[in-house]
C-alpha positions as CSV (number, residue, x, y, z in Angstrom):
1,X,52.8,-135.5,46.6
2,X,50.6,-136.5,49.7
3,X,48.3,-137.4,47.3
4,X,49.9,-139.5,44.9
5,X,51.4,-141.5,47.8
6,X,47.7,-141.9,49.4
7,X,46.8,-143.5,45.7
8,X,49.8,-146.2,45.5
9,X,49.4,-147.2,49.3
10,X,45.8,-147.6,48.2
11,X,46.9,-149.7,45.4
12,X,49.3,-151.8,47.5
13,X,46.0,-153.0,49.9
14,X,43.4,-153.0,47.1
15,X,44.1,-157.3,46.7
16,X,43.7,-157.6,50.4
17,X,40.2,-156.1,50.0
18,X,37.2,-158.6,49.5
19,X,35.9,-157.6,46.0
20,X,32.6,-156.8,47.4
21,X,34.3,-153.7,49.7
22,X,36.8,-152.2,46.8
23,X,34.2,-149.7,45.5
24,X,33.2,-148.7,49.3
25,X,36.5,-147.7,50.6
26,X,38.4,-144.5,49.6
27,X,42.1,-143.3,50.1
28,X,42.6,-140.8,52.7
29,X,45.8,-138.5,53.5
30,X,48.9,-139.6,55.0
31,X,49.6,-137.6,58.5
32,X,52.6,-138.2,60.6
33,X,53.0,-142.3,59.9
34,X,49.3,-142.3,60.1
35,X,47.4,-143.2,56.3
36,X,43.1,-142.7,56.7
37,X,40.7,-144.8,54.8
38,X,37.2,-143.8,54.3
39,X,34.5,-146.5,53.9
40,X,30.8,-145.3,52.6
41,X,29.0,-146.6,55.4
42,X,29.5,-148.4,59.1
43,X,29.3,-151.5,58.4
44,X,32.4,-151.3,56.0
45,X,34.0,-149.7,58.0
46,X,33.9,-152.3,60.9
47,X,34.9,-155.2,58.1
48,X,37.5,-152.8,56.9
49,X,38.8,-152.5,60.5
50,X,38.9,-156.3,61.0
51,X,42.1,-156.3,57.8
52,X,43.5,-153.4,59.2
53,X,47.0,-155.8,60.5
54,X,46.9,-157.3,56.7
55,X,46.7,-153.9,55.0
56,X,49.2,-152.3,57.2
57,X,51.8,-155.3,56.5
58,X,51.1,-155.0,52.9
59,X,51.5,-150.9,52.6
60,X,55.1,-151.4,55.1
61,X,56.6,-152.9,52.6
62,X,56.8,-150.2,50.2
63,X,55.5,-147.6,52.5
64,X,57.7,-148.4,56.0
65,X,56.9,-144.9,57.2
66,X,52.9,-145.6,57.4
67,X,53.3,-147.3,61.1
68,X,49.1,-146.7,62.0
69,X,45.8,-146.8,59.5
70,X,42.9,-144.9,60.7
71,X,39.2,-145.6,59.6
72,X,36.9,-143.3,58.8
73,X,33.5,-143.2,57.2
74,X,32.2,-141.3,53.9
75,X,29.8,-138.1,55.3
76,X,26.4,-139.2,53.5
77,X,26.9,-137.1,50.2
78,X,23.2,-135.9,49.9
């Protein structure tokens, strides 16, 4: 399934992730070659953008279809 796919792609960039961001960033769907990650808040977001070429190179491998990785962030859960 889409989702199961999301969750091993998300396993696959998890190392690349500085410790300190794992528990901020969620795994999104896969739509059309394009995976989404959700980060909690902005400013993970823009650090999670910065390793977007590293986690891309590291879900390829396994995932060759994923050819783009969207950010999005978390709507405040209130």
């Amino acid at each position: 399934s889409g989702h199961r796919r999301s969750r091993s792609c998300f396993q696959l960039v998890q190392p690349r992730l500085p410790a300190t961001m794992r528990s901020l960033v969620r795994p999104g769907p896969i739509d059309e070659g394009c995976w989404t990650l959700f980060a909690e808040h902005a400013a993970a977001a823009s650090k999670l953008r910065q390793l977007l070429p590293l986690l891309l190179d590291a879900v390829a491998v396994r995932e060759p279809g994923i050819k783009d990785i969207k950010v999005k962030i978390l709507p405040a859960s209130s």
